[in-house]
C-alpha positions in Angstrom: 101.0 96.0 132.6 103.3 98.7 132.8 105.2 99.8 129.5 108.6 100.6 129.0 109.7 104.1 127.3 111.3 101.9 124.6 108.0 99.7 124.2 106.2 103.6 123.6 108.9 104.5 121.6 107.9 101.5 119.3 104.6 102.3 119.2 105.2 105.9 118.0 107.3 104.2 115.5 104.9 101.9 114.7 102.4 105.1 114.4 104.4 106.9 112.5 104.5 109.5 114.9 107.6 111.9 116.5 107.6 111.5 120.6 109.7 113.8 122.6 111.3 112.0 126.4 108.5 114.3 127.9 106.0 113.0 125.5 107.1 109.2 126.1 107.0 109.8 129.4 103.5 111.0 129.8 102.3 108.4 127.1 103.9 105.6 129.2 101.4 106.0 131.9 98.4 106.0 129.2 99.4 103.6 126.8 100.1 101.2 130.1 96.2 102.3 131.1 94.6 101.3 127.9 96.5 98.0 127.6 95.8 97.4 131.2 92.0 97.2 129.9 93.0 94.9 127.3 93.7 92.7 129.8 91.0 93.1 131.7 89.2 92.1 128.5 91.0 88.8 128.2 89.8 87.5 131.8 86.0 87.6 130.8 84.5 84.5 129.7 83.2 84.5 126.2 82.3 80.9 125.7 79.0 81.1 125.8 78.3 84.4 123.7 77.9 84.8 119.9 80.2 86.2 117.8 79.0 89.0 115.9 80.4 91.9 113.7 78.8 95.4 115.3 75.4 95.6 117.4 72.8 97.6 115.6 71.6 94.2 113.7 72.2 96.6 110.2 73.2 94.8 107.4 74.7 96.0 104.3 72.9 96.1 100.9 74.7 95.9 98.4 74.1 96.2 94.2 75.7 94.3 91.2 78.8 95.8 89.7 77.6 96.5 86.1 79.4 98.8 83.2 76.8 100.9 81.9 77.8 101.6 78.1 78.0 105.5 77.2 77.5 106.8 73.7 80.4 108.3 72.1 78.8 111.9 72.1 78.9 111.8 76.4 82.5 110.4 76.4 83.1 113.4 73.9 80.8 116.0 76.3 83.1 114.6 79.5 86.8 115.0 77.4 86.0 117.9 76.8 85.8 119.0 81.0 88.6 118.0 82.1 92.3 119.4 82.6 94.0 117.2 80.9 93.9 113.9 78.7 96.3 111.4 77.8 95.7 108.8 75.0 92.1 109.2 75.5 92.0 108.5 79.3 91.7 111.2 81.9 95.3 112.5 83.6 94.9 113.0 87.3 98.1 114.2 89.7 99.9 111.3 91.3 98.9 110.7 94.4 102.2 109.5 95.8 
C-alpha cells in the first residue's frame, strides 16, 4: 500500500503535527512501510487463537474507592500550605 502525500498530509493533520513537502515526502515511504505490515497482519489466520489483552498473564489489583473522613484540625494544617484558597477549596492554575 503505497500512500499518497495528501493521505500523509492527513495524518500529520490528524497528529497534530507541521510536515514540510521534504518531510511528506520522506514520511510517504515510512508511513506506506508500517501500513504495509498492517496488512500483512490482516492475512494471518486468527480463528483459532484466544483473545487476550497483553501477555505477561499480570492482572490488575485493584482497592475500593473509600473517602476517609479528616478532622477539622488536618483540613486546617493543609489550608494553611497552600498558595491559595478559594471558598474553602484549594485554587490550582487552569490547565487549559
Amino acid at each position: 500500500m503505497e500512500l499518497t502525500k495528501d493521505e500523509v498530509r492527513d495524518v500529520a493533520l490528524l497528529a497534530r503535527i507541521g510536515i514540510t513537502d521534504e518531510e511528506a515526502d520522506l514520511y510517504q515511504k515510512d508511513l506506506s512501510s508500517v501500513f504495509g505490515y498492517f496488512d500483512k497482519l490482516q492475512e494471518v489466520d486468527t480463528k483459532n487463537v484466544e483473545e487476550i489483552g497483553h501477555i505477561t498473564g499480570v492482572t490488575n489489583v485493584y482497592r475500593d474507592d473509600k473517602v476517609q473522613e479528616m478532622s477539622d484540625e488536618g483540613k486546617k494544617m493543609i489550608m494553611k500550605s497552600i498558595p491559595e484558597e478559594r471558598e474553602g477549596y484549594i485554587k490550582v492554575k487552569s490547565v487549559l
